[in-house]
C-alpha positions as CSV (number, residue, x, y, z in Angstrom):
1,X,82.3,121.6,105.4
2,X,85.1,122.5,102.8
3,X,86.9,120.1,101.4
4,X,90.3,118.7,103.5
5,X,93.1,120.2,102.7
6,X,96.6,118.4,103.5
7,X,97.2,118.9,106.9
8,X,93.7,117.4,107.5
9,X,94.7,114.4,105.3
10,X,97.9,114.3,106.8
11,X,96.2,113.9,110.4
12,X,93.9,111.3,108.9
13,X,97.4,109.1,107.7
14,X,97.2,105.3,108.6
15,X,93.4,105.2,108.5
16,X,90.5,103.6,106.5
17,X,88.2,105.4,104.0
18,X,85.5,103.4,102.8
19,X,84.2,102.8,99.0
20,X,80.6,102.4,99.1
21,X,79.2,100.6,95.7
22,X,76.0,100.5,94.1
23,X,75.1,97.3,95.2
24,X,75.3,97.8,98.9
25,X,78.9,96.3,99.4
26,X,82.0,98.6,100.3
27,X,85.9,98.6,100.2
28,X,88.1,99.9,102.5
29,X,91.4,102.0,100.8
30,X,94.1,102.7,103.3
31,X,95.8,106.1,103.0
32,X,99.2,105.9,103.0
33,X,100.8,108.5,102.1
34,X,100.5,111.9,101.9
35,X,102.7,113.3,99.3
36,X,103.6,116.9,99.5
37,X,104.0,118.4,96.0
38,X,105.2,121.8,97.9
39,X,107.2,122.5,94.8
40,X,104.2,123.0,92.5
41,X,102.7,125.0,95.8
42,X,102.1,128.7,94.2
43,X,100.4,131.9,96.5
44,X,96.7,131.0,96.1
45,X,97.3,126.8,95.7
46,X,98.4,123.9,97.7
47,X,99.4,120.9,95.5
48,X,99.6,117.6,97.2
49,X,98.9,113.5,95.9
50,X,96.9,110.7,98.3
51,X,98.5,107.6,98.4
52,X,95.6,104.6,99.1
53,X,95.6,101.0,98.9
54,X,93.2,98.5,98.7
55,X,92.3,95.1,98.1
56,X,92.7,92.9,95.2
57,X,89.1,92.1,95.5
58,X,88.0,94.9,94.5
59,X,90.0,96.9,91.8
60,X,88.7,100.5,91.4
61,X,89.4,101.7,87.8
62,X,90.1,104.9,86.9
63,X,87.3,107.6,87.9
64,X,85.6,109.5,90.6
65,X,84.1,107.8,93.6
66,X,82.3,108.2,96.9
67,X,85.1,108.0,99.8
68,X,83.7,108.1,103.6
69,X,86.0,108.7,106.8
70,X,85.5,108.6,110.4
71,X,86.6,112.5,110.6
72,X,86.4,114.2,107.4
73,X,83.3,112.9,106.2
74,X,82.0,112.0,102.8
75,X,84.2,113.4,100.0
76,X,84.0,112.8,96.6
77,X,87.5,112.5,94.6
78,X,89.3,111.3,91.8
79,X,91.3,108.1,92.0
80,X,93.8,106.7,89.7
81,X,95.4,103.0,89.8
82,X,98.9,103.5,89.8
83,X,100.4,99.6,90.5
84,X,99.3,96.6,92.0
85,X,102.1,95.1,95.0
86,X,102.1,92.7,97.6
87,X,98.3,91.7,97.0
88,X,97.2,95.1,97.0
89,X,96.5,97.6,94.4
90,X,97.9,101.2,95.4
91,X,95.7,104.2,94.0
92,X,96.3,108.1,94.3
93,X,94.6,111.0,94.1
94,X,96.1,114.4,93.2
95,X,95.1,117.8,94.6
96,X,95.8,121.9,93.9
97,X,93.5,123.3,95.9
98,X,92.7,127.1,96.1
99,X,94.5,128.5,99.3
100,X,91.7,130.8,101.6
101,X,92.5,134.1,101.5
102,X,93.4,135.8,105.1
């Protein structure tokens, strides 16, 4: 499977990814958001942001991790903390992805 572009994200909006850890325990990040970067959109990309949070519990730092969802599978992504709020800490990860050729 290719990796999700945004209207797959978009229909996966409100659900759970999970964050499995070396040690055998796992965090759930909540997307959000799906935040259309359109404007950077050029004839052979798609630019868009994920918009996750998570719990306070477990803070992700800044790098790559495993992500696993009911639909889409296991992907592999790069996530960024971008502000902690209300007892969570919000997280995104930004995409240009090479548009198929028809």
């Amino acid at each position: 499977m290719d990796f999700p572009g945004k209207e797959q994200f978009q229909a996966a909006l409100g659900s759970d990814f999970k964050v499995p850890f070396d040690d055998g325990t796992s965090c759930l990040l909540h997307l959000d958001k799906v935040d259309d970067k359109h404007h950077l959109d050029t004839e052979d990309t798609e630019n868009f942001a994920l918009v996750f949070s998570g719990p306070v519990e477990y803070p992700l730092g800044q790098t790559s991790f495993h992500l696993e969802h009911a639909s889409l599978g296991k992907l592999f992504m790069f996530v960024v903390p971008i502000q902690e709020t209300d007892g969570r800490y919000i997280y995104e990860a930004v995409f240009s992805l090479k548009r198929e050729r028809t």
